[in-house]
C-alpha positions in Angstrom: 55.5 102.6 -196.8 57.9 100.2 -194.7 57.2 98.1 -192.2 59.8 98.5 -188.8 58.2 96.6 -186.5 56.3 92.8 -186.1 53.9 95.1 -184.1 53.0 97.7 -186.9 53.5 94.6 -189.1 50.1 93.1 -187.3 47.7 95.6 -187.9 48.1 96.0 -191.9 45.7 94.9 -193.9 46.7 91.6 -196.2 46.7 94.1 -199.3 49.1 96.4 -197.7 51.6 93.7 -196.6 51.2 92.5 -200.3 52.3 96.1 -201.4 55.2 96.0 -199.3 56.5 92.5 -199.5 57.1 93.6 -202.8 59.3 96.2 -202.4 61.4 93.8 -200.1 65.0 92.1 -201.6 65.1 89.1 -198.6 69.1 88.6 -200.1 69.9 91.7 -198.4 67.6 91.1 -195.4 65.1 93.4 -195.7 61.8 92.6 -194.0 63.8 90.6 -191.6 63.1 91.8 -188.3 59.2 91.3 -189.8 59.5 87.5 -190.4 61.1 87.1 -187.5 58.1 87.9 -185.3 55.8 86.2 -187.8 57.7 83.0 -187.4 57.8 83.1 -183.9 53.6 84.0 -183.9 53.7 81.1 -186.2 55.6 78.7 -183.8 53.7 79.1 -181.1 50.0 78.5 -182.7 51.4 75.5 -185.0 55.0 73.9 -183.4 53.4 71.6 -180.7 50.2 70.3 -183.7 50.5 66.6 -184.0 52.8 66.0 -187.2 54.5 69.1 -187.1 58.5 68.4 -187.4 60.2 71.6 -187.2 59.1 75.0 -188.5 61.6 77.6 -190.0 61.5 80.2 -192.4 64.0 80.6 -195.3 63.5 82.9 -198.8 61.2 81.0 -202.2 63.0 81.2 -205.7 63.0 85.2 -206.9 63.5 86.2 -203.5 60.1 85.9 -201.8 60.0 84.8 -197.9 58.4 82.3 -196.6 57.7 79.7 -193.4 58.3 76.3 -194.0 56.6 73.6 -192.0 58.5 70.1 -192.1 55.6 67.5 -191.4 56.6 64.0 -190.5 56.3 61.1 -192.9 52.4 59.7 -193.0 51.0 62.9 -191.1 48.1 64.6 -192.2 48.4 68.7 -191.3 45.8 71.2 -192.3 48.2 74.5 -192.3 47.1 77.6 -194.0 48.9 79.1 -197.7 49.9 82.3 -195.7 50.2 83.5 -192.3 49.9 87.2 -191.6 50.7 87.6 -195.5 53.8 85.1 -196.0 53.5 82.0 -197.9 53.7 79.0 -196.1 55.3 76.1 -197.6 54.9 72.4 -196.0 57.2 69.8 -197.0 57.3 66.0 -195.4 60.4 64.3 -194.2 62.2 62.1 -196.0 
C-alpha cells in the first residue's frame, strides 16, 4: 500500500501511516508530495501560536521525516510528538 495523495494520506489510520512510512527512503523523496500537505496542515494550525519561529520539515537520522518547529528563545510551546503520523521535532533559537 502507497500513499499518492495528502488527501488519501488523511483518512489512514495512525497504524497504517506507520506501515507505510516504513517502506519510504525520504533521500530519494518518496512520501514527498505526503509531507508536503502535512506541513502545510501543520502551518496553518501551529505557525501564527505565540513562540512559534518558523516551521519546516526536513528528514531525522536513518532517513525518517519529520516537521521541525523552531521556538523562540524563553518561549513555552505545547506541540504534539506527531502530527498526522510524522514526528515533530521542536528546537529553540539560538
Amino acid at each position: 500500500m502507497d500513499a499518492k495523495s495528502y488527501e488519501y494520506w488523511e483518512n489512514l489510520t495512525d497504524k497504517e501511516r506507520e506501515r507505510i512510512i516504513k517502506t519510504w527512503n525520504p533521500y530519494q523523496g518518496d512520501g514527498a508530495q505526503i509531507i508536503y500537505g502535512v506541513l502545510k496542515s501543520f502551518k496553518e494550525k501551529y505557525e501564527n501560536k505565540e513562540g512559534i519561529k518558523e516551521i519546516d520539515s526536513g528528514i531525522y537520522h536513518g532517513g525518517i521525516y519529520m516537521i521541525i518547529a523552531t521556538v523562540k528563545k524563553g518561549a513555552q510551546v505545547r506541540l504534539p510528538k506527531s502530527y498526522k503520523g510524522i514526528m515533530v521535532m521542536k528546537f529553540y533559537e539560538q
